[in-house]
C-alpha positions as CSV (number, residue, x, y, z in Angstrom):
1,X,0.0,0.0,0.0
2,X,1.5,3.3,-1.2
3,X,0.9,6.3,1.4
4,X,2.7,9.1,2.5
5,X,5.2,7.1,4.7
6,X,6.0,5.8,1.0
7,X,7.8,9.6,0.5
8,X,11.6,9.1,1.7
9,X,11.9,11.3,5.2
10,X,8.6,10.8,6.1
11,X,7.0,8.7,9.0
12,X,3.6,8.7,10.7
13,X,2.1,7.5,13.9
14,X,-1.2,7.6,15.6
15,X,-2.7,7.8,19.0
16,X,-5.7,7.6,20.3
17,X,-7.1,8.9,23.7
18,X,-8.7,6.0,26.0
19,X,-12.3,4.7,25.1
20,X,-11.9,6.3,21.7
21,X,-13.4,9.0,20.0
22,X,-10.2,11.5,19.5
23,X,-6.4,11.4,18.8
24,X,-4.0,12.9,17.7
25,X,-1.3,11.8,13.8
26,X,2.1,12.4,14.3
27,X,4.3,13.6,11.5
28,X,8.1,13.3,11.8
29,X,10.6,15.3,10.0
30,X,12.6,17.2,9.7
31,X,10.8,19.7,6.9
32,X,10.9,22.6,5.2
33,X,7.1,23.4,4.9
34,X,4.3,25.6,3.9
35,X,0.8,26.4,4.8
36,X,-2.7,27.1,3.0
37,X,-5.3,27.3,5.6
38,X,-8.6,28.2,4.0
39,X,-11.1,27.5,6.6
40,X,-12.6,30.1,8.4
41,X,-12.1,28.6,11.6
42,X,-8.6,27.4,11.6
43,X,-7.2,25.8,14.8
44,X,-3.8,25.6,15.2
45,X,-0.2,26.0,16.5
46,X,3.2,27.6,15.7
47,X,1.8,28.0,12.0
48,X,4.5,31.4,12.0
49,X,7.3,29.2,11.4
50,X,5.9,28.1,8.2
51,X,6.2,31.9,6.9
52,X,9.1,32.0,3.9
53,X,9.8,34.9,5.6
54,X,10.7,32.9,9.0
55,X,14.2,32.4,10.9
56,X,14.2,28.8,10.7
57,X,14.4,26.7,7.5
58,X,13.1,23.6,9.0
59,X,10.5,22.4,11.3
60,X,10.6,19.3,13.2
61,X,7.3,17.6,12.9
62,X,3.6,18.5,11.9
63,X,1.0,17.1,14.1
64,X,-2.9,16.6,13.2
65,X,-5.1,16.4,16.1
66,X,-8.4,16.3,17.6
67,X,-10.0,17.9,20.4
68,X,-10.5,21.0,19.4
69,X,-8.3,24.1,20.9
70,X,-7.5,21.5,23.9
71,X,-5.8,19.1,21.3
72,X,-3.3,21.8,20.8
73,X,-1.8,20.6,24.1
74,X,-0.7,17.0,22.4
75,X,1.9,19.3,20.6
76,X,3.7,19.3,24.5
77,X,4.2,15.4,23.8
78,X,5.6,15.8,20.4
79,X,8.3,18.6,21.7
80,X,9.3,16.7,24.7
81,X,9.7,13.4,23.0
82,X,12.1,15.4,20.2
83,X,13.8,17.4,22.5
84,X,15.0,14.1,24.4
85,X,16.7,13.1,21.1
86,X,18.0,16.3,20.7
87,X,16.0,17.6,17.7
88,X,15.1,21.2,17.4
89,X,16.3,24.5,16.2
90,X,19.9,24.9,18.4
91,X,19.2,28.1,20.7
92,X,22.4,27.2,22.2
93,X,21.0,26.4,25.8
94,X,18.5,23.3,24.6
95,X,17.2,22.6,21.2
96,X,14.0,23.9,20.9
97,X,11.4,21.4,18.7
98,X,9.1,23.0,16.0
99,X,5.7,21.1,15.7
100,X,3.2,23.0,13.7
101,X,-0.3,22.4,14.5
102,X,-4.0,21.6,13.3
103,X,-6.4,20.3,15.0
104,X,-10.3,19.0,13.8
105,X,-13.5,19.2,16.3
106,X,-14.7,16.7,17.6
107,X,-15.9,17.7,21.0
108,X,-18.4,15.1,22.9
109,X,-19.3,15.0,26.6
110,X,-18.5,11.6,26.6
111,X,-14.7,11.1,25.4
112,X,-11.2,12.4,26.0
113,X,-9.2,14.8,24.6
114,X,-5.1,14.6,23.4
115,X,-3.1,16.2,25.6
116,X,0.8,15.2,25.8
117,X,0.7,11.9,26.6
118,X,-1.1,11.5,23.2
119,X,1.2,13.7,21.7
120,X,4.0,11.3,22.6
121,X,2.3,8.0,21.9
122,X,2.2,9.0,18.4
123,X,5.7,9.6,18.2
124,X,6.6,6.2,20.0
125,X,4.6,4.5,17.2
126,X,5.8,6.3,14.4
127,X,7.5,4.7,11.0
128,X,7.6,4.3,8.0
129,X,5.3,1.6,7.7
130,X,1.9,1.9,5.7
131,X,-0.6,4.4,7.6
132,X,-2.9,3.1,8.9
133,X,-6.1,4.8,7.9
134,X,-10.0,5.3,8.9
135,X,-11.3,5.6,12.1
136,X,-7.6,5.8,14.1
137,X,-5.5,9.2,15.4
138,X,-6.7,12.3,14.3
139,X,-9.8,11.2,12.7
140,X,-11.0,8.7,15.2
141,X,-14.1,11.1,16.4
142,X,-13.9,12.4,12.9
143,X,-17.5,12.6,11.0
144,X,-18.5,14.2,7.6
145,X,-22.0,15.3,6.5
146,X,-23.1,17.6,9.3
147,X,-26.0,19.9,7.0
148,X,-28.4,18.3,9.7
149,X,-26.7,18.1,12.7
150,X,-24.1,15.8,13.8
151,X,-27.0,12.8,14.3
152,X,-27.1,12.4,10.5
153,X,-23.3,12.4,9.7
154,X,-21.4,9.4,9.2
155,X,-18.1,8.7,9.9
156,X,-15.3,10.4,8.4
157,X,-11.4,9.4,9.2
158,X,-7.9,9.1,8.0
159,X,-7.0,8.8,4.7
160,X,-3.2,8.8,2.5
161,X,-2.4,8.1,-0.5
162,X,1.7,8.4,-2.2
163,X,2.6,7.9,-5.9
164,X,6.2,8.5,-7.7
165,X,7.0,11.6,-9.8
166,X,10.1,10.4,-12.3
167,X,13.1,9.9,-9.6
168,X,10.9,11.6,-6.6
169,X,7.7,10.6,-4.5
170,X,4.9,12.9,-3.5
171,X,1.9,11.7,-0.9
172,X,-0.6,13.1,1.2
173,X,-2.4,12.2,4.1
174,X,-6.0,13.8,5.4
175,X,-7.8,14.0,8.1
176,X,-11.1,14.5,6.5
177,X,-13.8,16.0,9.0
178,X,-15.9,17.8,6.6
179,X,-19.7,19.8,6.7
180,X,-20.2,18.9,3.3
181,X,-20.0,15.7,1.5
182,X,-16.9,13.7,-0.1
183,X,-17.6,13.5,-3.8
184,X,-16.2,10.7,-5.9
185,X,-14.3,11.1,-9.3
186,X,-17.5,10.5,-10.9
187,X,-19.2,13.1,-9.0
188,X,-21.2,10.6,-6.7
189,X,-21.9,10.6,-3.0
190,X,-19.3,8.7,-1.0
191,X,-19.7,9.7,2.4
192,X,-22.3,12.6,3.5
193,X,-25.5,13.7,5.6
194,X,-28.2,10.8,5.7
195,X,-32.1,10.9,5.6
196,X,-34.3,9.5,8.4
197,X,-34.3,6.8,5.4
198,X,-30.8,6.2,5.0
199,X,-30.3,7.5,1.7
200,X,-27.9,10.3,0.7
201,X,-29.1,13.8,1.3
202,X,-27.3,15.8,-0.8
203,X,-25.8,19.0,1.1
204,X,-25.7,21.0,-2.5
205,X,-29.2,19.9,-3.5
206,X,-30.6,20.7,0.1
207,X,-28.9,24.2,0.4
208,X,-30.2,24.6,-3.4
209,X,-33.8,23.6,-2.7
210,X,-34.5,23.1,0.9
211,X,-36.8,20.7,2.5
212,X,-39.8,21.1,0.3
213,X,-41.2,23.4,3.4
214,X,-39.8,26.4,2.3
215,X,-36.6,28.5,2.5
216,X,-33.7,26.8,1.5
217,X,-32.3,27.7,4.9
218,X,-34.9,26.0,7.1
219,X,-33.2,23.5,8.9
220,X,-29.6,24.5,8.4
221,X,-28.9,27.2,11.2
222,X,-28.5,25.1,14.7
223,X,-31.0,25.8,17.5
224,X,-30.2,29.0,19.7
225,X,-31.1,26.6,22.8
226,X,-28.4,23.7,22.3
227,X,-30.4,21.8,19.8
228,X,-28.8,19.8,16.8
229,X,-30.6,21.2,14.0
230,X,-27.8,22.2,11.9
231,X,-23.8,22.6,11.9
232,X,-22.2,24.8,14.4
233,X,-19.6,27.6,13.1
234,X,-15.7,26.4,14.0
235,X,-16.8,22.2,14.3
236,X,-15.5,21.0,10.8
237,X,-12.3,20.7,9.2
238,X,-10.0,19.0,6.2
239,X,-6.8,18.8,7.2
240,X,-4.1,17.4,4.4
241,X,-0.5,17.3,4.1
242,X,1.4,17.0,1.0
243,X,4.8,15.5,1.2
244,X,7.5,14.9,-1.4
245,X,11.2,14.6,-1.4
246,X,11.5,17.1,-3.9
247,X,14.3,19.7,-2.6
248,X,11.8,22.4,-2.8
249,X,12.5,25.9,-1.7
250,X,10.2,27.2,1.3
251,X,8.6,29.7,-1.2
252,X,8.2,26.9,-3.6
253,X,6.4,24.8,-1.2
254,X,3.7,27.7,-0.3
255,X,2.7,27.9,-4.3
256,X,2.5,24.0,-4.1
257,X,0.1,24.5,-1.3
258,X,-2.0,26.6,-2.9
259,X,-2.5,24.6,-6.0
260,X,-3.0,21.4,-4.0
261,X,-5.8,23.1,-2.5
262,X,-7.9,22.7,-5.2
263,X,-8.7,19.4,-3.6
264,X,-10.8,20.6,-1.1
265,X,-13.1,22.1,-3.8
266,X,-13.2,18.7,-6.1
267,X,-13.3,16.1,-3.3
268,X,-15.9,18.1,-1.1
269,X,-19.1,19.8,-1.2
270,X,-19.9,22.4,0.0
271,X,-16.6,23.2,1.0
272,X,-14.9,26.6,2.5
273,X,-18.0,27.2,4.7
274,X,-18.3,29.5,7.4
275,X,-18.3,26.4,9.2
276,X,-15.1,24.7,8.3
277,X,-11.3,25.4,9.5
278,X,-9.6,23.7,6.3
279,X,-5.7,23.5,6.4
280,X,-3.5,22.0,3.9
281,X,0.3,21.6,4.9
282,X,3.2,21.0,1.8
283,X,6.2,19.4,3.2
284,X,9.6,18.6,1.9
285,X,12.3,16.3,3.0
286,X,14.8,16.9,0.6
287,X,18.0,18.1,1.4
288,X,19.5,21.0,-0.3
289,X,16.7,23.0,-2.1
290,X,17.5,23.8,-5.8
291,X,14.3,25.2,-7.5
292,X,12.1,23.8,-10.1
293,X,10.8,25.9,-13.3
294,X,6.9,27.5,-13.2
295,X,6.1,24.5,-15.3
296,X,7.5,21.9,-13.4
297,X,6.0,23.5,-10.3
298,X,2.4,23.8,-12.3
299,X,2.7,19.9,-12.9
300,X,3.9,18.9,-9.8
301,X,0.8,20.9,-8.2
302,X,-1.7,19.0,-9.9
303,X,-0.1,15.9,-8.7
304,X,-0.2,17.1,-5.2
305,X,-3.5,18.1,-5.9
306,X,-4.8,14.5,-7.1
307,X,-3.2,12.9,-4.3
308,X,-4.5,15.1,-1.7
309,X,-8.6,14.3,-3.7
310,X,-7.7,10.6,-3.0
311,X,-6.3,10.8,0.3
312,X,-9.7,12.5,1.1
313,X,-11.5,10.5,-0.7
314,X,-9.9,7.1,1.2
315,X,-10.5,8.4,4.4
316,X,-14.5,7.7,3.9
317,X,-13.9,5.1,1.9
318,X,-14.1,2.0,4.8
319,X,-14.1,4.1,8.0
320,X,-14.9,1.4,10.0
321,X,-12.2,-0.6,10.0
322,X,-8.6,0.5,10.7
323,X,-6.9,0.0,7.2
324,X,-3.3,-1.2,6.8
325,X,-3.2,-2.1,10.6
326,X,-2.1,-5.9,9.4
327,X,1.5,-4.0,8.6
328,X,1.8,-1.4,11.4
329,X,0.2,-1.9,15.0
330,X,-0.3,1.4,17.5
331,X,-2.2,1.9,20.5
């Protein structure tokens, strides 16, 4: 199976935080990196250091997670657990680990959140074994179709996908915890909001035409009293990363970003929602940057772009079992 531990440099781990329902994915470096974060309700962590415009070249790891703004503590796990091995930008009193952060929502009464032990579990169990993908790390609470409310979503999950590009390898890996639905290549439903019935909604169709009882927009806006109704601003989010061994300049890497982005729009729908915090991270682990031509970065986008649609498109594919977990066990 060809994921994004498949890209020379890169390896991935997952955790997941007792009884289920959240984690946190681990990805281990070191990079140079960009950021597109298109979601209006971004989550995240030391996201400065992916600037071009930055001090440091490299950053030590990227870590998904869930549990909202409280997951962004599982990034403690990750420094300490580098630190200890002596990775980090040299401050010339301790290293000091660079883990930029995203996190997805998925809040319940009911379940844990990461925090550092998390955070450190992921690292443990990190390798360059296939990921494992579906209902495991960051997208074990994860759902996708929430037009209704999350009691007619369905489950949502990790997905990654890697392929080669002449000498080089580019992947991705997404956490895919979407409002909208995941369309296929075909433009079909794969994973979305459900009728009472069973039967595929259709977000577009029902924001198009309503419920047949009038506005459009009956039933979408959530309950002022704590109701379920309808999606809640700042409780969905995509996150991918794109990774490739390509020696990619940091500037490089934030156009690649941009045109792998176009993945969000062709493998979800509706998508950049006043309700979603989509982030897409483009990673390199090559050595010694040397540049590629406009061209060569215009083809290599579209690549990144397809494997980031499939990586999404993977993570709904079978989210109830844990896929690949015959070649790589974690907790």
């Amino acid at each position: 199976m060809l994921t994004l531990t498949s890209v020379p440099g890169f390896r991935v781990g997952h955790s997941t935080v007792p009884r289920g329902g959240s984690g946190c994915t681990a990805i281990l470096g070191p990079f140079r990196g960009a950021v597109e974060a298109r979601g209006l309700a971004t989550g995240s962590r030391e996201l400065g250091v992916l600037s071009p415009h930055h001090l440091v070249e490299e950053v030590d790891a990227v870590l998904l997670t869930g549990g909202s703004a409280f997951g962004l503590a599982a990034a403690q796990g990750v420094m300490d657990w580098l630190a200890a091995r002596g990775a980090g930008f040299d401050t010339g009193i301790a290293p000091v680990p660079l883990v930029p952060t995203a996190v997805i929502f998925d809040l319940a009464s009911n379940r844990g959140r990461p925090g550092p032990r998390e955070g450190t579990e992921a690292c443990e169990t990190a390798s360059g074994a296939p990921v494992r993908q579906g209902r495991v790390g960051a997208g074990a609470g994860a759902t996708v179709g929430k037009i209704l409310g999350p009691d007619q979503a369905v489950p949502g999950g990790v997905g990654s996908v890697a392929r080669r590009v002449g000498d080089h390898w580019i992947g991705a890996l997404a956490v895919v915890n979407a409002l909208g639905d995941v369309i296929g290549t075909d433009g079909s439903i794969l994973a979305g909001a459900r009728t009472r019935e069973g039967d595929f909604l259709g977000t577009d169709a029902f924001l198009l035409e309503g419920d047949g009882q009038g506005s459009p927009f009956d039933g979408v806006v959530a309950d002022p009293e704590g109701g379920s109704s309808g999606p809640r601003p700042g409780t969905n989010t995509t996150l991918v990363v794109v990774g490739t061994d390509l020696p990619l300049t940091r500037i490089e890497l934030g156009r690649l970003a941009r045109l792998a982005s176009g993945a969000f729009s062709r493998a979800i729908s509706p998508v950049n929602t006043p309700y979603d915090g989509d982030a897409l991270f483009a990673l390199s682990s090559g050595k010694t940057p040397v540049g590629i031509t406009p061209n060569q970065l215009l083809s290599l986008g579209v690549q990144a772009r397809e494997v980031s649609e499939e990586a999404i498109r993977r993570a709904v594919m079978d989210p109830t079992r844990e896929q690949g977990s015959e070649e790589h066990s974690s907790p």
